[in-house]
N, C-alpha and C positions, 0 to 999 in steps of 0.2 A: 744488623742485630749483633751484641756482643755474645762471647762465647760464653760470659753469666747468665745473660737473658735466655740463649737456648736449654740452657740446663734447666733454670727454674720454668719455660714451660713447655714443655713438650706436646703438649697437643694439638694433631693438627685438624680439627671442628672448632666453631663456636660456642663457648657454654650462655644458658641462660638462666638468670636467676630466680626465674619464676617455682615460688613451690609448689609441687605436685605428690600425692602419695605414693607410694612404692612400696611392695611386699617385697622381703627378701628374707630367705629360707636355703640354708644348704642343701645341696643337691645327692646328697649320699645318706646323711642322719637326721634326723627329726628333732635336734637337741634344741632346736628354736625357729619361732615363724614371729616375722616382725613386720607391722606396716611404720613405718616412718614418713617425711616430708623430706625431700630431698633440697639441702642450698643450693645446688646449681645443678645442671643435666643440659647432656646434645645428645647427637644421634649417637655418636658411639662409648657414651658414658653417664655414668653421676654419681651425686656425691652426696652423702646425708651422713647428720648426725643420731648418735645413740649413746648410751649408756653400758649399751652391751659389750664384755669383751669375750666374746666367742669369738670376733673374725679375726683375721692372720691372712699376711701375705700370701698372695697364691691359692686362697680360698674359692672354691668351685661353689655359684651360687645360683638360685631359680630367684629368676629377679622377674615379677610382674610388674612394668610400668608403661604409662600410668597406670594406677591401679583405682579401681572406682566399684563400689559395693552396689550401686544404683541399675535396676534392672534395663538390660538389655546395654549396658555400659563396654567398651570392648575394650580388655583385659591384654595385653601385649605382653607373653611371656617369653622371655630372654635365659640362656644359660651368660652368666655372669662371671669373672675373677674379680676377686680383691686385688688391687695395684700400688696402694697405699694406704695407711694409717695414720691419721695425725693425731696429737693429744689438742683435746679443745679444753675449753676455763668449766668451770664446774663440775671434774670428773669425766667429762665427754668426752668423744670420740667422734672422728671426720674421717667418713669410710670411701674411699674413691671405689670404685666397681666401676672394667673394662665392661662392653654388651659386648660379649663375645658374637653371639647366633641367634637368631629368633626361632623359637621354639614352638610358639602357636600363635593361632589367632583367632581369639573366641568371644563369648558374651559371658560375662559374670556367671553365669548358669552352669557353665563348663567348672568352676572352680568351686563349686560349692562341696 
């Protein structure tokens, strides 16, 4: 591997690029709760687009994934960092978030 190729990818999991939803919500203020579809995700990340620019490097975040509203659906919530930001085509934004820690493990019921 060249020493280009390791810069651009650092991770060491598989991603895949199946979408799945995801709630993500700061972990400190209530200034927004967003479910998105994420473009890519492995065990120890993922990656979605939004609109929003509330997030920033280093952002601590309550990331549910997957995330599924259907009863008795199990709800995986994770404390989250932001790790990078990209600018996407039509004003977006491609938000990488590290899954730091699993934080619970529940049924949709717990989150209501």
């Amino acid at each position: 591997m060249t020493q280009d190729a390791s810069k651009s990818e650092r991770r060491g999991k598989h991603r895949v690029r199946l979408p799945q939803l995801v709630r993500v919500r700061p972990s400190q203020t209530n200034d927004f709760d967003e479910i998105q579809s994420t473009i890519n995700s492995g065990r120890e990340g993922i990656y979605f687009g939004t609109e929003s620019k509330f997030f920033f490097k280093g952002m601590r975040l309550l990331v549910t994934f997957p995330y599924s509203t259907q009863h008795g659906a199990i709800n995986q919530e994770y404390i989250g960092e932001v790790v990078r930001i990209d600018a996407l085509p039509e004003g977006r934004y491609g938000i990488a978030v590290h899954l730091k820690q699993r934080i619970n493990l529940g049924t949709y019921e717990t989150y209501r």
